[in-house]
C-alpha positions in Angstrom: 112.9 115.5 100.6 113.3 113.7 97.3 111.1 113.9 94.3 109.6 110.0 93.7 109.3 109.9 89.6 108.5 106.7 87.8 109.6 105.5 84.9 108.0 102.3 82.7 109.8 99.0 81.8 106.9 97.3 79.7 103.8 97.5 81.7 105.1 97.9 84.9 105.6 101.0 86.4 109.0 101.0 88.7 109.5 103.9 91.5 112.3 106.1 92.0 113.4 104.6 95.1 115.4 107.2 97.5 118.6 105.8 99.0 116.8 105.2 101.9 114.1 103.5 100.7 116.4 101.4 98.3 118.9 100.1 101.6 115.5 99.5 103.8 114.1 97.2 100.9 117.2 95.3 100.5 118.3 95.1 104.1 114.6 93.9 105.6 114.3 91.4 102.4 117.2 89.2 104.8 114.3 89.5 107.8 115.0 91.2 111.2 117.2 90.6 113.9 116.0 88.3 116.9 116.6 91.0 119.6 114.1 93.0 121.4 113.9 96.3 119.2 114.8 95.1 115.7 113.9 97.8 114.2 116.2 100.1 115.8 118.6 97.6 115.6 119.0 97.5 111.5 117.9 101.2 111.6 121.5 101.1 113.3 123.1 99.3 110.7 121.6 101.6 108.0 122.7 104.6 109.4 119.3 106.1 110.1 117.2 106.3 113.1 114.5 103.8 114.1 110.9 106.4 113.3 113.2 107.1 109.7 112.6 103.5 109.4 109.5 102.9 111.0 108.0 106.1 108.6 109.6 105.0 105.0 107.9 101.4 105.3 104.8 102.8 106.4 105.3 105.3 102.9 106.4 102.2 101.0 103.1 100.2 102.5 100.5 103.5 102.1 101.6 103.5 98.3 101.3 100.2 97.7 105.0 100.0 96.4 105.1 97.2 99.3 101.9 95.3 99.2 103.0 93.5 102.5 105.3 93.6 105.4 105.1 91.5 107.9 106.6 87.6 109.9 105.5 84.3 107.4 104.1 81.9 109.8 104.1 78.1 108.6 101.0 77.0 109.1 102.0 73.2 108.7 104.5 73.4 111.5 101.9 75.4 113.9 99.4 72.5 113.4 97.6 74.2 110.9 96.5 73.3 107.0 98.5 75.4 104.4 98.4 74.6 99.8 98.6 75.9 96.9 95.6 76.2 94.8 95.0 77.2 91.2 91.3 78.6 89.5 90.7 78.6 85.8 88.5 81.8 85.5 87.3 83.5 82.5 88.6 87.5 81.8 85.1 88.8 82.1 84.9 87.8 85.4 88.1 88.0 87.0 88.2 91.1 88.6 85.1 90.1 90.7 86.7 86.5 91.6 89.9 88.0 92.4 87.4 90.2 95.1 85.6 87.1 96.0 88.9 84.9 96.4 90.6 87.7 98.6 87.8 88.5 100.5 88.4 85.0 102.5 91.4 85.3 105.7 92.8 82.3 104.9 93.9 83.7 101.4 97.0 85.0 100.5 99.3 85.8 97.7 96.9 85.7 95.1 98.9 86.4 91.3 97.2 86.4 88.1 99.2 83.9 85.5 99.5 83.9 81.8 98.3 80.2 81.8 94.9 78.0 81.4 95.0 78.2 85.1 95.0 81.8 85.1 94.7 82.6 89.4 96.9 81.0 91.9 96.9 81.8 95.9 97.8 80.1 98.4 95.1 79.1 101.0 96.7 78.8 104.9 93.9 77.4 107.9 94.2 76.4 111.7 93.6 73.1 111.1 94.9 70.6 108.0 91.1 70.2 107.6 90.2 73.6 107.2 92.0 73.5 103.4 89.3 71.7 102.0 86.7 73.6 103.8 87.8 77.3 102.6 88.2 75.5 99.0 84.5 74.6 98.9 83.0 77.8 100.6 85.6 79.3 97.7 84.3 76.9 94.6 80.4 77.9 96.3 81.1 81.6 96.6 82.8 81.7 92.6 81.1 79.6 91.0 84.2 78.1 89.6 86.1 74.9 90.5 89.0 75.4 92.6 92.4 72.7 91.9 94.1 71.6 95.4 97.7 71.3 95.0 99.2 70.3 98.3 102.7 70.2 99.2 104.7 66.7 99.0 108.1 68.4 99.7 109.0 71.7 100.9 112.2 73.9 99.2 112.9 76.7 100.7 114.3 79.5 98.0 116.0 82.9 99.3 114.8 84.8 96.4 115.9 88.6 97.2 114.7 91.5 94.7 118.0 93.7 95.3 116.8 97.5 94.4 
């Protein structure tokens, strides 16, 4: 069993990542296979077997070293509403926005920025209507105005974190 340390660059705290923890993170940042047990299937290519697999993520997910694993639906394509949406909120009150903002499904990928506009999240809904809906139930529940900023043309970036 390996000892996780962690050591500081600035103010962010990066883990000791085993060797299995580092090839699971780089491999599954690629997605999975499109075969009927695709977890076995990369745990194959990795050299360990599929509960090794299955049990590091789960470690990765319980220590919040992973905030998220899981398939990104577009919502657009599946009929549904999806944008980008930025909040100008003042520090004394962030924490509790940030709460208020997250506590809604059809939030995610909420990041504070070093900016005017100092809360960005993305906002995804069954229907296109539903955007404008959330963003108003959002702007009522805050207090704060909310800033729509729908897609005009999608890029798609494979931005991979190797470990």
């Amino acid at each position: 069993m390996s000892v996780m340390t962690e050591r500081a660059i600035g103010n962010i705290e990066i883990p000791d990542f085993s060797d299995l923890e580092r090839k699971i993170i780089n491999r599954l940042q690629h997605g999975l296979p499109m075969v009927r047990h695709p977890y076995a299937a990369v745990a194959e290519e990795l050299g360990t077997s599929e509960q090794a697999l299955l049990d590091t993520l789960k470690s990765l997910l319980d220590r919040r070293i992973l905030s998220r694993f899981g398939p990104m639906f577009h919502a657009g394509e599946m009929g549904g509403g999806l944008s980008l949406v930025a909040m100008r909120v003042p520090e004394e009150t962030f924490d509790r926005v940030v709460g208020q903002v997250n506590a809604f499904d059809e939030v995610a990928h909420n990041y504070r920025r070093e900016h005017e506009l100092n809360m960005w999240f993305v906002v995804a809904t069954e229907t296109p209507e539903g955007v404008d809906e959330v963003l108003r139930q959002i702007e009522e529940t805050t207090g704060f105005p909310v800033y729509n900023m729908p897609k005009e043309e999608e890029f798609h970036v494979r931005l991979h974190f190797k470990i």
